[in-house]
C-alpha positions as CSV (number, residue, x, y, z in Angstrom):
1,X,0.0,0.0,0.0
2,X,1.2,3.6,-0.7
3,X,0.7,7.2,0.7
4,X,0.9,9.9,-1.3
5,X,1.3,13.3,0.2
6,X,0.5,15.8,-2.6
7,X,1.2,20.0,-2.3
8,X,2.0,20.0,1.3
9,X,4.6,22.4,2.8
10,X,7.8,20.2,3.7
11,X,9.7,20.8,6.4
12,X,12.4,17.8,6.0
13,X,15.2,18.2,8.6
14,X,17.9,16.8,6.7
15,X,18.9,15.8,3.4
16,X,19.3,18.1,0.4
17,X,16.5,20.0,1.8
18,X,17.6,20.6,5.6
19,X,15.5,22.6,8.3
20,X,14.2,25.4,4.9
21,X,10.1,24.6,4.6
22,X,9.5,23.9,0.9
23,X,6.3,23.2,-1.4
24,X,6.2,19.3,-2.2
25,X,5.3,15.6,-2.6
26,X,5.8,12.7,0.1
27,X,5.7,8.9,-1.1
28,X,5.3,6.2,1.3
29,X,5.7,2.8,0.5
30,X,4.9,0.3,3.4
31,X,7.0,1.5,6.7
32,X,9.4,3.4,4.4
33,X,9.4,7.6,2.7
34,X,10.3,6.1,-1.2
35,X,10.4,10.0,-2.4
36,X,10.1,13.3,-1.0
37,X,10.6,16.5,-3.2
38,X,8.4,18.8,-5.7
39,X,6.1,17.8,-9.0
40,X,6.0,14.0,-8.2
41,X,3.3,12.1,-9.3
42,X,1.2,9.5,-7.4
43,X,2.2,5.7,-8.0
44,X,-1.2,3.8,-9.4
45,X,-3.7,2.8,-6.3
46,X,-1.3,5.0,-4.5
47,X,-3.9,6.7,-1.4
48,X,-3.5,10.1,-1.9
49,X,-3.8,12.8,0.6
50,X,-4.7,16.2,-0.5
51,X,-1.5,18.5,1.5
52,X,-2.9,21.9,0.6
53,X,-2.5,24.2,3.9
54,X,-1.2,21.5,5.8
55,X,2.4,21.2,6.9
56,X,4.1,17.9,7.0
57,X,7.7,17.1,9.3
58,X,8.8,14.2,11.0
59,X,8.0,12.8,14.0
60,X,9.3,14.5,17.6
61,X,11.2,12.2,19.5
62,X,11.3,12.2,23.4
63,X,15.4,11.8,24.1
64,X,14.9,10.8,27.8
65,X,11.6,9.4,29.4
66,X,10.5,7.7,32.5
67,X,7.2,6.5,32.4
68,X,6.8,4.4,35.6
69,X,6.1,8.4,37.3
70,X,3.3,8.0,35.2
71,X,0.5,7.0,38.1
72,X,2.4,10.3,39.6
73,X,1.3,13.0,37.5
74,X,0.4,15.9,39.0
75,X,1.3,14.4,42.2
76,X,4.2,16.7,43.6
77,X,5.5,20.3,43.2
78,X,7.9,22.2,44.8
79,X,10.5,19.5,45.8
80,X,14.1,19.2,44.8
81,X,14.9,15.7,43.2
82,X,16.6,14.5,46.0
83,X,13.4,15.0,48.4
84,X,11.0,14.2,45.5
85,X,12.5,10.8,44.6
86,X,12.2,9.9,48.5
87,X,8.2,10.0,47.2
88,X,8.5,9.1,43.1
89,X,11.0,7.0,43.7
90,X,10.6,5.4,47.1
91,X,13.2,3.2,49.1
92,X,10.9,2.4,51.9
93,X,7.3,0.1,51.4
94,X,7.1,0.0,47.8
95,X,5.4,-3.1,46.6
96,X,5.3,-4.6,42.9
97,X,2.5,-3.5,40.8
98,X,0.3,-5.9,38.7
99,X,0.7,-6.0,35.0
100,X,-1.9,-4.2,33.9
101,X,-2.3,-1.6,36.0
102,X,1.9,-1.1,34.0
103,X,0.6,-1.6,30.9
104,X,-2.2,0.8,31.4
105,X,0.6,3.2,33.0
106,X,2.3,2.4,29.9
107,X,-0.5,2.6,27.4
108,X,-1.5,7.0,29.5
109,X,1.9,8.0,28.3
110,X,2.3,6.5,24.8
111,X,-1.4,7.6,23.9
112,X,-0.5,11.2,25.4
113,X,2.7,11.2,23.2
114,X,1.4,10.1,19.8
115,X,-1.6,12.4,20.0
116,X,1.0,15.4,20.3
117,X,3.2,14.4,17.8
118,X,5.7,12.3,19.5
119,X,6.1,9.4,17.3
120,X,9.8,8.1,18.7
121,X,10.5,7.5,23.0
122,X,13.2,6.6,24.8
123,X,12.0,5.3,28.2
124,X,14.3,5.0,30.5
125,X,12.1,2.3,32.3
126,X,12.7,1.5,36.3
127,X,10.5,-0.8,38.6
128,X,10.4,-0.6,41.7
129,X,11.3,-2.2,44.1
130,X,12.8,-4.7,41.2
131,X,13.0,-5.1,37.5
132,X,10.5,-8.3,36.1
133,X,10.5,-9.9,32.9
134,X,6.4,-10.0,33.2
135,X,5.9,-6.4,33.2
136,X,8.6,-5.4,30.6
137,X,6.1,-7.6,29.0
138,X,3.5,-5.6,29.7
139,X,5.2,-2.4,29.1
140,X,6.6,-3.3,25.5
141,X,2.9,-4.9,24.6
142,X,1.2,-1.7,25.3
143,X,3.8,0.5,22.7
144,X,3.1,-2.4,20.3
145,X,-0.8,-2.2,20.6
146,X,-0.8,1.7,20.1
147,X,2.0,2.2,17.7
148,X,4.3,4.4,19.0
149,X,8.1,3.1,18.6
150,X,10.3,2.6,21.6
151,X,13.7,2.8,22.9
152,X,13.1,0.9,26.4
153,X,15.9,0.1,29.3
154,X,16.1,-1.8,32.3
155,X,17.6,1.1,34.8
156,X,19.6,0.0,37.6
157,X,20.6,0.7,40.3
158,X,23.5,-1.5,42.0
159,X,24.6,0.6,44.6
160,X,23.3,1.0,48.3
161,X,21.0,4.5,48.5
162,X,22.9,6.1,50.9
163,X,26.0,5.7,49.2
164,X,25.1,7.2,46.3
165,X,24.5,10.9,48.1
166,X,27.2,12.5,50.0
167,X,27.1,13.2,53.6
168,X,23.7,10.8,53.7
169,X,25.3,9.0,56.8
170,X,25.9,11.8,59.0
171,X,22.0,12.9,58.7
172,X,20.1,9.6,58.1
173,X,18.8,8.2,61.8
174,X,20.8,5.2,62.6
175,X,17.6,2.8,62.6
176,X,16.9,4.1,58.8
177,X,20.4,2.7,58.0
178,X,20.3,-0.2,59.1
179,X,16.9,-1.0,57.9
180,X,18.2,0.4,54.2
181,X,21.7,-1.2,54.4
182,X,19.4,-4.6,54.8
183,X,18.5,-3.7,50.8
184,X,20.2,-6.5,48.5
185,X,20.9,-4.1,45.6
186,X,20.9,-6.7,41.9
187,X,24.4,-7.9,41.0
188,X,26.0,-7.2,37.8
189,X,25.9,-10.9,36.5
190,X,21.7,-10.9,37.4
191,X,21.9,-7.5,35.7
192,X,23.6,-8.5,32.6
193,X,21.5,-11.9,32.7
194,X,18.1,-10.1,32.8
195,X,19.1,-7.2,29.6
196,X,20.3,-10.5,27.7
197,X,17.0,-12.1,28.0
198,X,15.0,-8.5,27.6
199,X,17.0,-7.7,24.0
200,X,16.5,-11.1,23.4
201,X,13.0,-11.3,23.6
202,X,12.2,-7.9,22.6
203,X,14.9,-5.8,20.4
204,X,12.9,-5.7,17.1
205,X,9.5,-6.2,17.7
206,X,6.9,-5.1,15.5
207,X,10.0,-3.0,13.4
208,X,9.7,-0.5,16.3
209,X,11.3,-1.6,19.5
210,X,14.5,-1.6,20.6
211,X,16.2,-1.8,23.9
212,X,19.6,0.2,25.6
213,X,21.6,-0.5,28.4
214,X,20.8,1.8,31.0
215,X,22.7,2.2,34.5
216,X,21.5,4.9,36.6
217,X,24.0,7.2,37.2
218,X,27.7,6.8,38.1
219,X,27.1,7.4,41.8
220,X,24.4,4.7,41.8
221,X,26.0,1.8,39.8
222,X,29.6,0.2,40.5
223,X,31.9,0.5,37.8
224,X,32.3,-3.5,36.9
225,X,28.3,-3.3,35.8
226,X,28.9,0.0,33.7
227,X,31.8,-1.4,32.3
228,X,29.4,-4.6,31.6
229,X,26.9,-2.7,30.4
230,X,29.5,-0.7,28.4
231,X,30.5,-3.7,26.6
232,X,26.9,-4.2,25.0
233,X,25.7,-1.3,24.3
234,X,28.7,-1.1,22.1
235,X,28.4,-4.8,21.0
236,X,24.2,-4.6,20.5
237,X,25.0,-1.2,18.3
238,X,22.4,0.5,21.5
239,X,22.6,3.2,23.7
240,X,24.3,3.2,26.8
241,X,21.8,5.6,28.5
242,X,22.9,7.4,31.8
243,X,22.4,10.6,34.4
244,X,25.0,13.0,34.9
245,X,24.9,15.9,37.2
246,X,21.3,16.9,37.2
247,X,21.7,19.0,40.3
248,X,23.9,20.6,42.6
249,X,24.3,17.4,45.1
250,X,25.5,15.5,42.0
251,X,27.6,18.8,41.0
252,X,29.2,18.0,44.8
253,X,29.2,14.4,44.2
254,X,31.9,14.0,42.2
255,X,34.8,15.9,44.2
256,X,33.4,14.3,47.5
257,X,33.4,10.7,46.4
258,X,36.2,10.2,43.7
259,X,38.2,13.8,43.7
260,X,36.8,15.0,40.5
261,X,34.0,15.4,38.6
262,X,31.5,13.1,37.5
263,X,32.1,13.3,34.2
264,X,35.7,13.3,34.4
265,X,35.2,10.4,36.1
266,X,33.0,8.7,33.4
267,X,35.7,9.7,30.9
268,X,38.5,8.1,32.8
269,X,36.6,5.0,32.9
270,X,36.1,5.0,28.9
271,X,32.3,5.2,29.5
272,X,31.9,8.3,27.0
273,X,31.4,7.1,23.6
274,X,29.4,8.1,20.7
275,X,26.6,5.6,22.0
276,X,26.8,7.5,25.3
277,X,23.5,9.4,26.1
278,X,23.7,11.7,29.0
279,X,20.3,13.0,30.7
280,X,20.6,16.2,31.8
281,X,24.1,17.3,32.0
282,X,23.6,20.7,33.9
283,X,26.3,20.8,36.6
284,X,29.4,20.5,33.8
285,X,32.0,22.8,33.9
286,X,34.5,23.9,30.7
287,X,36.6,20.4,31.3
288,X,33.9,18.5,31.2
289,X,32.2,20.0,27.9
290,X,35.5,19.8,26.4
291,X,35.9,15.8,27.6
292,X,31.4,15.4,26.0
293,X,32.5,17.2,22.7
294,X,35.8,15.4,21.9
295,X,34.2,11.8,22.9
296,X,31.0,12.5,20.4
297,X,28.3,11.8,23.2
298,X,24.7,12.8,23.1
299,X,22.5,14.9,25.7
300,X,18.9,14.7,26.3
301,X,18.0,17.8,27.5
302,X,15.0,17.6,29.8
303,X,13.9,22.1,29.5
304,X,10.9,21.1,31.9
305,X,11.6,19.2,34.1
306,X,14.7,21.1,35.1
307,X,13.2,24.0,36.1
308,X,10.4,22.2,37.8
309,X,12.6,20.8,40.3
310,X,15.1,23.4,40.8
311,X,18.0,21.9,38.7
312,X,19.5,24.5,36.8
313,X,20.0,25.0,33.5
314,X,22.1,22.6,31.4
315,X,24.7,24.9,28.9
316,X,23.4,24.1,25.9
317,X,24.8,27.0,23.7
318,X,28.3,25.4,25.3
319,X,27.8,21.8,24.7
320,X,26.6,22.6,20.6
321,X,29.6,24.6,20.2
322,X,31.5,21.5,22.0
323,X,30.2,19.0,19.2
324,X,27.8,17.7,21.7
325,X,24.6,16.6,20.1
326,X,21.3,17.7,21.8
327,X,17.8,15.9,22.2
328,X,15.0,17.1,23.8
329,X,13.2,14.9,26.6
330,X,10.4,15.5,28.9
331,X,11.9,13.3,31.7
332,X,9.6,11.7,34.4
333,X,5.7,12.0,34.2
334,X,5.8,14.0,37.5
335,X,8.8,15.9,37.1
336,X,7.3,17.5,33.6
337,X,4.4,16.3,34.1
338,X,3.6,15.2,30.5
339,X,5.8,14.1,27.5
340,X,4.5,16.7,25.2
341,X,8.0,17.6,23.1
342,X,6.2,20.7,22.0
343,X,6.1,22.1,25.1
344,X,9.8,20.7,25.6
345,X,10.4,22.7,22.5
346,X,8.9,26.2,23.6
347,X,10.5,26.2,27.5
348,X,14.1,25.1,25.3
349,X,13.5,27.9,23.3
350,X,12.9,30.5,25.9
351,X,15.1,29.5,29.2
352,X,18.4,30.1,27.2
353,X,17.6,33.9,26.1
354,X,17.6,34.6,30.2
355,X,20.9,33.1,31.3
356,X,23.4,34.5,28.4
357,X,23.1,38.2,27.6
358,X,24.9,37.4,24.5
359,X,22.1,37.3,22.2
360,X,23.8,36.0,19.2
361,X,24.2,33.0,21.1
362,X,20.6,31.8,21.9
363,X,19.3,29.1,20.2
364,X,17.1,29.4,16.5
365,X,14.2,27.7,16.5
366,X,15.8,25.6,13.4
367,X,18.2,24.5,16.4
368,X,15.5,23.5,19.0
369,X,13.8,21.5,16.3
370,X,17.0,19.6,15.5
371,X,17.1,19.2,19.1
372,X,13.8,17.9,19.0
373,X,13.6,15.4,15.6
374,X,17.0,14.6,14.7
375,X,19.0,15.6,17.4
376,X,17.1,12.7,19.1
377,X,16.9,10.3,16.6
378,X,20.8,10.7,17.3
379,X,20.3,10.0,21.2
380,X,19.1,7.1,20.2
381,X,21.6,5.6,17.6
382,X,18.5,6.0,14.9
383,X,19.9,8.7,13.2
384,X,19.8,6.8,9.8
385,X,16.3,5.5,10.2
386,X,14.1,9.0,11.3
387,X,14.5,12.3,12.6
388,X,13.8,13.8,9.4
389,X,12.6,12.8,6.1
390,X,14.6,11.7,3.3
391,X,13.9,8.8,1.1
392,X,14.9,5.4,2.4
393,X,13.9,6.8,6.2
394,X,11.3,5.0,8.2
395,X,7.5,7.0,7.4
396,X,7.5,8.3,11.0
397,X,5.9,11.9,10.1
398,X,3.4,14.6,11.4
399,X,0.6,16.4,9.4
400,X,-0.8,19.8,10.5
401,X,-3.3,21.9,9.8
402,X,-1.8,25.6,9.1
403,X,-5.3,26.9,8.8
404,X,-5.5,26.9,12.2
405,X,-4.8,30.3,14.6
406,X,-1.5,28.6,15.4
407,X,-0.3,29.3,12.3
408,X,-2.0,32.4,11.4
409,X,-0.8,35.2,10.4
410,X,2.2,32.4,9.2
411,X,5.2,33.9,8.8
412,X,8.2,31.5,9.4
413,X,6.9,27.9,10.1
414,X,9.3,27.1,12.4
415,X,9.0,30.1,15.1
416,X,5.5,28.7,14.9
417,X,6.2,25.1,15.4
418,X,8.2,26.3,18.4
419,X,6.6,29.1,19.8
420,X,3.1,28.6,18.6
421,X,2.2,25.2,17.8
422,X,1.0,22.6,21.3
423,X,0.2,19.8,19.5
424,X,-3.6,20.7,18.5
425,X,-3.1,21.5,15.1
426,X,-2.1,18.2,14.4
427,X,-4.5,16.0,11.9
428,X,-2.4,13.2,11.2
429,X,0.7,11.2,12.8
430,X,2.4,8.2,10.9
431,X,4.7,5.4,12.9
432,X,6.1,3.2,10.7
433,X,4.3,4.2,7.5
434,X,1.1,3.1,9.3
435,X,-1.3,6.0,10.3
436,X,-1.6,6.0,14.2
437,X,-3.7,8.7,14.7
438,X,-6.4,10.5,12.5
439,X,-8.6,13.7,13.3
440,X,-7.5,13.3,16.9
441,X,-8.0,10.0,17.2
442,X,-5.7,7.2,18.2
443,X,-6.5,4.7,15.4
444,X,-5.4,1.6,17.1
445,X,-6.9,1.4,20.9
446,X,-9.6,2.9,22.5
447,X,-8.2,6.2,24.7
448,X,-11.7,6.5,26.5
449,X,-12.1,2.7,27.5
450,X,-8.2,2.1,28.7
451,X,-8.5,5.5,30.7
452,X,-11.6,4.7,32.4
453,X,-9.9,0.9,32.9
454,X,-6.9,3.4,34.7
455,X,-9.2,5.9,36.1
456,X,-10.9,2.8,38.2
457,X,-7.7,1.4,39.3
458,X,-6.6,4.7,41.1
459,X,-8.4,4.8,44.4
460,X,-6.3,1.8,45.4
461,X,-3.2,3.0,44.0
462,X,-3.0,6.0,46.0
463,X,-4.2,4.5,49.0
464,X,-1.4,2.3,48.6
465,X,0.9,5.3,47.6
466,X,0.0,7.6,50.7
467,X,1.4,5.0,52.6
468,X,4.5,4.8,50.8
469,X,4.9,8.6,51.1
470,X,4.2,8.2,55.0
471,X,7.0,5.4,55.1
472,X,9.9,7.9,53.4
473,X,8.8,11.0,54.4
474,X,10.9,10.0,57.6
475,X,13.6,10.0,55.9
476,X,12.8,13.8,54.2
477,X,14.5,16.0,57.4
478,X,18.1,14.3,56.6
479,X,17.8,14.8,52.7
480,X,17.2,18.6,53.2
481,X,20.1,18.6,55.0
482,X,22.0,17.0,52.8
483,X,20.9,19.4,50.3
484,X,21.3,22.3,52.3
485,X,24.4,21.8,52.5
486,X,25.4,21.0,49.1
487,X,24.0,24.2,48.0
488,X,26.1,25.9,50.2
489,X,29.4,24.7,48.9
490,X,31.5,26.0,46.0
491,X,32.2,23.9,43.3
492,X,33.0,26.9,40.3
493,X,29.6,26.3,38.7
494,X,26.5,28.8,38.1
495,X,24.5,26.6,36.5
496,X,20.9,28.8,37.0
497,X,22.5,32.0,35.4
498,X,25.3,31.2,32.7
499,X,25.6,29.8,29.5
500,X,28.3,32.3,28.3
């Protein structure tokens, strides 16, 4: 079967035609563009959809995800990630959750993301308390049944809590420790065992899934399992998918545990690579960009979610310049709280004009839509498959409307894609040459049956969760310590005012 996309404005994002908006013909040929450019003609029996006044690009793709906060949306505010992954992320009397009610977890964010235009995540999945072969299951069956493609990890974390957050054991109550130090963290081999048997079973399902290696952090996870994980990542041709210096505990971090930064420390372990993806990246001084351009690594910028919890403000101005290539993300579903890239897109575009008063330096809106297509694609070692749309490349595109008041009066397409466009103007979203959503609609599962299914699972999920929040909030008078006390060291870094 073949599409045919006929006097649409193009906006291609690579190939001959770049990030300039053009007048044109798309061809799609099963899961594949076959021809993009101007005066084609339809193939016989070819479908042909009429493009006048509507725009076509490709797909957004959300660099850096975690959807098990999804059952947490709207949930927190005003908390530092340190004290809010005491609550998103609990150590104390968390429980495994069934299988549906993660699929259906699953199923709220991948409807939310395809609907806006997000046709491409990388979820950077944890389960607490413990990673499970059954509800990766049920995680990779719900991307399958709505059509989005995936990117999805096993995170780990092999490393006691306390030790991975400085000065933890002078403020943590002894009873706490003890009861936390009783916490069998997984082993590398069990690690390595369980991502065998996950890329096994799922890398290159339905055409759209793939899996990465993905160890936390390098303050969570010893360096024999990154060094394992390492190994396959480069061997599998995946991403090797971490956190680096999202705040200014980890900024601290670094120097107080090893003598140095984090990132020099990654570097001196030969952990950044051009398959190295970096989430967040904020707490980096001038070494360290230099070390993330020379080594070719990606960062997923998450614009949202860092200001939500107080972060900072990765240097992203610094790292381009660097050779550091960018993606957008929205992070976790209640540190954003949704994974609308558009929105990612907008709050990219504006936080950067406030911390450098060089304005020859903020980013274009050509750059933040790299950032968000194929800068992404490129977090994800997909580069050559989508992010922009050149024959050969998977059919993973958007259609919009430009008759709507987003676009009018249109004057350059892409300060309107970035400052203008939400999502709503969108009529039409491809995955995989196949159309996934239409008018609105998600073409492939019910939306209003699977959120009432979620809706009527919730009373006993946050009865359950206010429980786990009484169980950790305990531990919430040391943390602010902790942080307190980070934030009142030097370490050479700004990271809320300069990108210079």
């Amino acid at each position: 079967m073949s599409t045919f996309i006929k006097g649409a404005t193009m906006l291609a994002m690579g190939g001959a035609a770049g990030a300039e908006p053009f007048a044109g013909d798309l061809l799609i040929e099963a899961d594949r563009i076959a021809a993009i450019g101007s005066s084609l003609q339809p193939p016989p029996g070819a479908e042909v959809i009429d493009g006048s006044g509507k725009l076509v690009m490709p797909g957004l793709v959300n660099a850096h995800l975690h959807t098990n906060e999804a059952l947490f949306k709207g949930r927190y505010d005003n908390m530092p990630l340190e004290v809010w992954m005491l609550y998103s992320y609990p150590i104390r009397a968390a429980k495994r959750l069934s299988s549906r009610l993660v699929y259906l977890r699953s199923m709220l964010v991948a409807m939310e993301s395809l609907k806006y235009g997000v046709t491409c995540i990388t979820d950077d999945l944890y389960e607490s308390p413990r990673s499970e072969m059954e509800l990766m299951d049920s995680v990779i069956d719900a991307y399958v049944d709505c059509g989005i493609r995936a990117t999805v990890s096993a995170h780990v974390v092999n490393r006691n809590f306390l030790d991975t957050i400085p000065f933890t054991r002078e403020y943590v109550p002894h009873h706490l420790q003890q009861e936390i130090d009783g916490i069998v963290p997984m082993t590398t081999a069990d690690y390595i065992a369980y991502v065998k048997q996950v890329h096994g079973r799922f890398h290159g399902r339905a055409g759209r899934i793939r899996t990465m290696l993905a160890p936390s952090a390098p303050q969570r996870c010893t360096v024999d399992l990154m060094l394992a994980a390492n190994d396959l990542a480069r061997e599998w041709g995946v991403p090797f998918h971490t956190h680096i210096v999202e705040t200014k505990v980890q900024g601290v971090t670094g120097p107080e545990f090893h003598g140095k930064s984090l990132t020099a420390y990654m570097d001196d372990l030969g952990l950044l690579n051009p398959w190295t993806t970096i989430a967040h990246s904020i707490w980096v001084n001038d070494d360290d960009i230099e070390r993330l351009g020379r080594a070719g690594v990606s960062v997923a910028h998450n614009a949202i979610s860092n200001q939500k919890l107080g972060a900072g403000s990765a240097p992203v101005r610094k790292l381009l310049t660097a050779g550091v290539n960018i993606g957008l993300g929205s992070d976790g579903i209640c540190s954003n709280d949704t994974p609308r890239i558009f929105d990612v897109m907008k709050a990219a575009g504006l936080m950067h004009k406030v911390n450098n008063p060089d304005w020859s330096r903020w980013l274009t809106a050509s750059e933040v839509l790299h950032a968000g297509t194929i800068g992404g694609a490129r977090t994800a070692l997909l580069q050559d498959e989508i992010g922009s749309l050149e024959p050969g490349k998977k059919a993973d595109l958007l259609i919009l409307d430009m008759q709507t008041a987003n676009f009018t009066p249109l004057n350059d397409v892409r300060n309107h894609l970035v400052y203008c466009e939400e999502g709503s103007s969108i009529e039409k979203v491809f995955v995989n040459g196949e159309m996934v959503v239409e008018n609105g609609k998600l073409t492939k599962v019910d939306e209003k049956a699977l959120l009432a299914e979620l809706r009527a699972m919730m009373p006993e999920f946050i009865e359950y969760t206010a429980g786990v929040e009484a169980a950790n909030h305990e531990l919430e008078p040391a943390f602010t310590k902790v942080i307190q006390r980070c934030y009142g060291m030097d370490i050479g870094i700004n990271r809320w005012a300069s990108d210079a």
